[in-house]
VMD Tcl script that draws the C-alpha trace (Angstrom):
set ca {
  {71.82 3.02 30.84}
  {70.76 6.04 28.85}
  {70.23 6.01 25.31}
  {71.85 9.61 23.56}
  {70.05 10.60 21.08}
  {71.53 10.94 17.39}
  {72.33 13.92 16.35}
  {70.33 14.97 12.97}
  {73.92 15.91 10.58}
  {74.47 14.88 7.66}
  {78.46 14.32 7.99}
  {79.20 10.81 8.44}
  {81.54 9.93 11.60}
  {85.40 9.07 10.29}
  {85.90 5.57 9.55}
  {86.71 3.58 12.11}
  {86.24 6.21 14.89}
  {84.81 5.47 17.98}
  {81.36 6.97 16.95}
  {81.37 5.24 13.32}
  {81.66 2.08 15.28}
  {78.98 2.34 18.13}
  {76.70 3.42 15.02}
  {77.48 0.44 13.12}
  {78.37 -2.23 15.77}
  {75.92 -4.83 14.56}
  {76.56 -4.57 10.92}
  {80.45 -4.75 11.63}
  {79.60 -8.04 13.96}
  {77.61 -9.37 11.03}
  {79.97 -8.74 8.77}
  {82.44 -10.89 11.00}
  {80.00 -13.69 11.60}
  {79.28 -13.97 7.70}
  {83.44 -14.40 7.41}
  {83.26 -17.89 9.66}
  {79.96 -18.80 7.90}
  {81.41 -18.50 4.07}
  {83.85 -20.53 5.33}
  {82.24 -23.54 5.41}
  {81.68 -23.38 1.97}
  {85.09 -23.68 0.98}
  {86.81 -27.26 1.29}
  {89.89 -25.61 2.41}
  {88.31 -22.88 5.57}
  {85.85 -25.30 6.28}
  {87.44 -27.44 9.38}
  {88.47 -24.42 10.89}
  {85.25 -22.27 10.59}
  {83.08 -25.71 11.64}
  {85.16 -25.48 14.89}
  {83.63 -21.93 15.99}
  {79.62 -23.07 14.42}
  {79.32 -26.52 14.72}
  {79.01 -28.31 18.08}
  {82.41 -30.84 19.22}
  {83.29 -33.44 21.46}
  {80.48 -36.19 20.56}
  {80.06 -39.46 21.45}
  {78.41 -41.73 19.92}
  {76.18 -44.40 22.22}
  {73.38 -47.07 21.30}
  {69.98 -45.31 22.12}
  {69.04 -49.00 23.63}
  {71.95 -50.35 25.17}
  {74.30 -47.37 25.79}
  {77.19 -49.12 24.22}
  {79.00 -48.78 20.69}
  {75.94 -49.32 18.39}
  {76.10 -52.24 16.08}
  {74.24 -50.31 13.11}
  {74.48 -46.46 12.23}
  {70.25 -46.52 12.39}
  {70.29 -47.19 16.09}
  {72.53 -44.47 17.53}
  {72.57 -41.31 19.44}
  {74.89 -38.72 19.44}
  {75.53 -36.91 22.76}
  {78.30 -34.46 23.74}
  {80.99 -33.62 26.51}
  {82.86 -30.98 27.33}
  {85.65 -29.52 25.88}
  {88.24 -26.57 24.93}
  {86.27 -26.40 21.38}
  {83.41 -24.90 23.34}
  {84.88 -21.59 23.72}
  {85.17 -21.40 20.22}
  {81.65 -21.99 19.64}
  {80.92 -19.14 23.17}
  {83.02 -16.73 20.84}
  {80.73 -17.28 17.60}
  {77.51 -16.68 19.46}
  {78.19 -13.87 21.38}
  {78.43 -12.41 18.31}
  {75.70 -13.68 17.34}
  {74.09 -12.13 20.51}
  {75.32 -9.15 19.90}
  {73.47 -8.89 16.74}
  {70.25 -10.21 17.79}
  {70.15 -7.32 20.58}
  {70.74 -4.86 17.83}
  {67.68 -6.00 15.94}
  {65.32 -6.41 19.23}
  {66.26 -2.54 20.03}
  {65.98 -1.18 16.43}
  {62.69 -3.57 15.09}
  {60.72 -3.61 18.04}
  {62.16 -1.38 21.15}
  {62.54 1.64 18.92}
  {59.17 1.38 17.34}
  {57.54 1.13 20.59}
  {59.45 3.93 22.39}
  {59.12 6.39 19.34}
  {55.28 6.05 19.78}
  {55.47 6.31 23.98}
  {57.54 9.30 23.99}
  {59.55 8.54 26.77}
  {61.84 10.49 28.35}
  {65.44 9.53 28.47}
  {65.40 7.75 32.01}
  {62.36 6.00 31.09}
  {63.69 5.18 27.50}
  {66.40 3.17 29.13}
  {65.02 1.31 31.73}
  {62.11 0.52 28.72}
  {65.28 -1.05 26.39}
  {66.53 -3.15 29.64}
  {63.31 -4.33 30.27}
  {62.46 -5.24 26.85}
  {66.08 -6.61 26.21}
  {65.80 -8.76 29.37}
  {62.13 -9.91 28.40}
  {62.46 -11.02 25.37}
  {65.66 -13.46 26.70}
  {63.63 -14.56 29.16}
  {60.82 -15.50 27.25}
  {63.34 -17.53 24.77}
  {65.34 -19.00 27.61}
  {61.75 -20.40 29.69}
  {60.35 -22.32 26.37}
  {63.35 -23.62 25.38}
  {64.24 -24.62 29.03}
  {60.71 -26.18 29.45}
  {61.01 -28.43 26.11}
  {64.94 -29.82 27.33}
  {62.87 -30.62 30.69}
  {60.35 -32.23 28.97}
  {62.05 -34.07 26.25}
  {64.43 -35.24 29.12}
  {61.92 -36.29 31.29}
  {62.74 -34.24 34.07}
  {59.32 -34.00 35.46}
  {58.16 -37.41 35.34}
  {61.36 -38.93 36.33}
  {63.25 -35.92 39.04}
  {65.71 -38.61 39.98}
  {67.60 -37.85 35.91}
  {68.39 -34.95 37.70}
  {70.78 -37.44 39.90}
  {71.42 -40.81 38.64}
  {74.13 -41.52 37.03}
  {76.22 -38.57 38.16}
  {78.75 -37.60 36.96}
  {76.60 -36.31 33.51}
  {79.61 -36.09 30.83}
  {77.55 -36.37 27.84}
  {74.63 -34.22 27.30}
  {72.31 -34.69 24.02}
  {72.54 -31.80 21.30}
  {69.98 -29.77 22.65}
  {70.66 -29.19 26.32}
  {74.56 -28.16 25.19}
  {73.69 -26.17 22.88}
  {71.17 -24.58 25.74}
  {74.05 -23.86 27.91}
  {76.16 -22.52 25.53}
  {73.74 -19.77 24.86}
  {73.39 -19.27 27.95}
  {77.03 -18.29 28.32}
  {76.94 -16.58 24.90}
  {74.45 -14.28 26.29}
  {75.69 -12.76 29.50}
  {79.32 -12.72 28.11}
  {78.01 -10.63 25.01}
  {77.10 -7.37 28.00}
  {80.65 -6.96 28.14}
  {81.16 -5.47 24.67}
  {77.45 -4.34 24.95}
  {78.50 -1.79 27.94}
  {81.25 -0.21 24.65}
  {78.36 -0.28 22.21}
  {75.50 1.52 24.23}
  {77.46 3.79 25.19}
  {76.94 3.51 29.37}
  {77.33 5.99 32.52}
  {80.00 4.98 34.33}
  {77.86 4.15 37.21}
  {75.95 1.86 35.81}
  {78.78 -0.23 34.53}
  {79.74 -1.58 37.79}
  {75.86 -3.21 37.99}
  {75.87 -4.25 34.49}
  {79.06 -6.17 34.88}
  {78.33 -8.05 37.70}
  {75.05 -9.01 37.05}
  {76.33 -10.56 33.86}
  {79.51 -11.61 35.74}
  {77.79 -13.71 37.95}
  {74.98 -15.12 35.53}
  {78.19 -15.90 33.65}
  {80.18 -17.89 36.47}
  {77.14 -19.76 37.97}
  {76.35 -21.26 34.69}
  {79.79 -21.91 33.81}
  {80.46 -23.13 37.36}
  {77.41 -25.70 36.39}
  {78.92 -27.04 32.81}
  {82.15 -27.53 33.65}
  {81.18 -30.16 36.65}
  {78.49 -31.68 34.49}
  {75.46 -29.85 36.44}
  {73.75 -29.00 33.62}
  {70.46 -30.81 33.69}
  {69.74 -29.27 37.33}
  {71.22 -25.89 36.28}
  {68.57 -26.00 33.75}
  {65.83 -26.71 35.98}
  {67.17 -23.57 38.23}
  {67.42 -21.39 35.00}
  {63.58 -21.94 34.31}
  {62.48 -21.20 37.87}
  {64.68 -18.20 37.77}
  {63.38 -16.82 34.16}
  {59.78 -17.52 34.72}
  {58.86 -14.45 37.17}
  {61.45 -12.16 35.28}
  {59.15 -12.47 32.44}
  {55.87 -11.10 34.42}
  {58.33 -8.55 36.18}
  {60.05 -7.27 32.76}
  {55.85 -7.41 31.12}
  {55.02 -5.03 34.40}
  {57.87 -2.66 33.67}
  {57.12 -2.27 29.75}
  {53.80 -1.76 30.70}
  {54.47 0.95 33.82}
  {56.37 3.46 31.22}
  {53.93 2.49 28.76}
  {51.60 4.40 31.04}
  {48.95 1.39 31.51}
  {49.39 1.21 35.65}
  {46.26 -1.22 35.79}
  {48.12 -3.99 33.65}
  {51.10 -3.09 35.43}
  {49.72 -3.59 38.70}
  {48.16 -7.15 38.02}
  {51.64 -7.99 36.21}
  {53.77 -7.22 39.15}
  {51.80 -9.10 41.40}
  {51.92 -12.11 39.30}
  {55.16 -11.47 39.24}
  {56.25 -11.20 42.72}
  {53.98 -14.47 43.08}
  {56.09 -16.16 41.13}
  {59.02 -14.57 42.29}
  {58.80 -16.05 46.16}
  {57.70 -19.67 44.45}
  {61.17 -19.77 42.31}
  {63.28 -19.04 45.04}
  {61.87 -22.05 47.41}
  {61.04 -24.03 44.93}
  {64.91 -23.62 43.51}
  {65.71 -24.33 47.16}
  {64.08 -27.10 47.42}
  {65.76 -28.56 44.07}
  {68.49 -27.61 45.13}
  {68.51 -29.64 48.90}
  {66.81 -32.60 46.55}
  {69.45 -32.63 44.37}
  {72.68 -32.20 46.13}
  {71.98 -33.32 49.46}
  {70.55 -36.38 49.12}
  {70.57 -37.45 45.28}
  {74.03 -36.91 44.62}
  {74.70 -38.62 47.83}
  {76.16 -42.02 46.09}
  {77.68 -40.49 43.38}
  {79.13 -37.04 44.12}
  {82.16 -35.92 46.06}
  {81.03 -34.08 49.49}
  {82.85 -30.99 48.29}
  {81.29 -30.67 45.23}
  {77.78 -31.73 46.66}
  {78.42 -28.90 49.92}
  {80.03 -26.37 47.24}
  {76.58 -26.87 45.12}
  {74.39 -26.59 47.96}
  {76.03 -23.51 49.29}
  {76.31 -21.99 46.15}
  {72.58 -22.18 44.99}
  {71.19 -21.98 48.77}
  {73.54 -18.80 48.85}
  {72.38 -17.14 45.93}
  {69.01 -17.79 46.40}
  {68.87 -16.47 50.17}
  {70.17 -12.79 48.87}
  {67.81 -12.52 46.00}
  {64.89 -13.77 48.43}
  {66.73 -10.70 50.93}
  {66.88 -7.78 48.12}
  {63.32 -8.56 47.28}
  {61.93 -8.08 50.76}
  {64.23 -5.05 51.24}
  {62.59 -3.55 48.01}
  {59.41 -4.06 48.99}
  {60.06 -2.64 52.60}
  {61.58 0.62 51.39}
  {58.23 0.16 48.54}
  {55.86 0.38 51.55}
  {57.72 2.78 53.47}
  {57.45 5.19 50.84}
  {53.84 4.51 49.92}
  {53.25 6.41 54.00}
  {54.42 9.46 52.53}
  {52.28 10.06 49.65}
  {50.55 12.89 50.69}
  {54.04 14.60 51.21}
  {55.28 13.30 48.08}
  {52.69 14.54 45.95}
  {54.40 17.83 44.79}
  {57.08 16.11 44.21}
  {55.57 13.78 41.43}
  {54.58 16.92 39.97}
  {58.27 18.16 39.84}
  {59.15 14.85 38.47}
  {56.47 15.17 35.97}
  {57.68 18.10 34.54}
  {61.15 17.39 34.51}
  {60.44 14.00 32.57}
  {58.97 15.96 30.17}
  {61.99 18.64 29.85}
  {64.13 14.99 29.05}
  {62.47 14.49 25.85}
  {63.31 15.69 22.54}
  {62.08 19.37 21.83}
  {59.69 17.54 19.38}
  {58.06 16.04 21.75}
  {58.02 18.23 25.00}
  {54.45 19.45 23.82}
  {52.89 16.04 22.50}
  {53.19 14.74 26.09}
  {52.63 17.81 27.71}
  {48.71 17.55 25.86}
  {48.57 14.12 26.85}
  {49.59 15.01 30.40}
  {46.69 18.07 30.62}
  {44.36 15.86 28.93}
  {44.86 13.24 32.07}
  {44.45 15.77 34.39}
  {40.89 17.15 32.58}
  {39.39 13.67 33.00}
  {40.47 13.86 36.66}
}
mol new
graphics top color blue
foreach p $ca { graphics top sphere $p radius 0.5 }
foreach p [lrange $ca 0 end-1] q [lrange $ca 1 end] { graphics top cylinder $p $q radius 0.2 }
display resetview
């Protein structure tokens, strides 16, 4: 996606208009959000704002025996599924929607400012930064559910006592972020303003981030879906550090970030296989359906096979073009110089002093 500058007037956009809202998307979102929060203050709003904040369908089970508990000091309140849920999806992807406004304007916008980036480069910066600092969120909190659950120590939770209907506080609320997140890149593709080839992309990357997860919670795969989410999230973050770092012109970190990456990259997908031929094929053996436990299998075996496939076709054409260097040295000059007739007039000759000064110490 590319990033249009704002353009330096002092006449505010018409209220309402399609400009004043892109401008002011996240305080209008806020705004909404605050309307559902005051109304739990108010005895009268309050049931029907809890249902979009609060978390619904709980059960309550004895910590020790599993059954009704025979004192209110010995319980433990777990969740199921329910139509309530999409209530609480609706509330957070505004909620998302916010939180990526204040990534991009406290901490993407700083940094790009002081890069000088041209506007290619400033967007593919934003997505990587944007996709980073999810991923980052999304691998701690995933490890602490495994841990607190006891996934590690004790894989076969991932199995017994399938089907999972209740899940504890935590792990729902997990998922439901989860969903929260990719649905909130619809309205994001409105806000940011995106080429129209680079919607397609967008859409189904989120799309099917969106129905895998879902796909997972509504047939009570969420502790393995977990699992999968950390494996998956764990090299994005070394790939989305080696990015930030390649337009941030530091090509040694970059280097040593991608590898790291890619290392971790080819783990997650066999290791996900592996979970995923663990779980299905023979843990779920006793208590899932064969249709569910072939669907799963395929699904996740599927998915994994054509990331695994796009990475080594990357790579390939990576190599292949690294034979042609010599040839494609003008070129990088030509690219050069047109990055630098992207930026703002501003900055055309701060980077093109920075640019001669790399070529001195050459």
């Amino acid at each position: 996606m590319v990033v249009k500058p704002r353009r330096t007037t002092t006449k505010n956009p018409p209220i309402l208009s399609h400009e004043f809202i892109i401008q002011n998307h996240a305080d209008i979102v806020a705004c909404v959000a605050m309307v559902f929060v005051v109304g739990l203050i108010f005895q009268m709003s309050s049931p029907f704002a809890s249902i979009f904040i609060a978390l619904h369908h709980n059960t309550t089970r004895s910590a020790v025996t599993g059954i009704q508990p025979a004192t209110p000091f010995d319980d433990e309140i777990l969740y199921t599924v329910g139509w309530k849920d999409s209530c609480a999806i609706f509330f957070y992807t505004l909620i998302g929607i916010v939180m990526h406004a204040l990534v991009q304007e406290y901490i993407l916008d700083k940094l790009t400012r002081k890069l000088h980036l041209s506007k290619i480069r400033h967007s593919k910066f934003n997505d990587a930064g944007q996709l980073l600092a999810f991923a980052l969120i999304s691998t701690i909190w995933g490890i602490n559910i495994i841990l607190r659950e006891n996934y590690l120590s004790h894989i076969s939770n991932l199995w017994e006592g399938f089907p999972h209907a209740e899940m504890t506080f935590v792990l729902k609320f997990y998922m439901l972020c989860q969903l929260s997140y990719w649905l909130h890149w619809v309205p994001e593709i409105y806000f940011l303003r995106m080429k129209k080839d680079e919607i397609p992309s967008k859409l189904i990357t989120a799309g099917v981030y969106f129905a895998f997860i879902t796909f997972a919670y509504l047939t009570y795969l969420s502790r393995v879906s977990t699992v999968l989410l950390v494996l998956h999230f764990i090299p994005e973050i070394f790939i989305s550090l080696g990015k930030l770092s390649f337009f941030a012109e530091k090509e040694q970190a970059s280097v040593w970030l991608f590898r790291v990456g890619n290392l971790f990259y080819i783990f997650a997908r066999f290791l996900s296989v592996m979970c995923a031929v663990l779980t299905f094929w023979f843990g779920l053996e006793p208590f899932a359906s064969q249709a569910l436990r072939y669907l799963g299998l395929g699904l996740v075996g599927g998915l994994q096979c054509y990331l695994f496939f796009q990475f080594a076709i990357f790579h390939a054409k990576r190599l292949k073009g690294t034979g042609t260097t010599a040839a494609g040295s003008p070129k990088k000059s030509k690219k050069t110089s047109k990055e630098v007739s992207d930026l703002p007039e501003v900055d055309q000759n701060t980077r093109k002093q920075a640019l001669n000064r790399k070529v001195k110490a050459k």
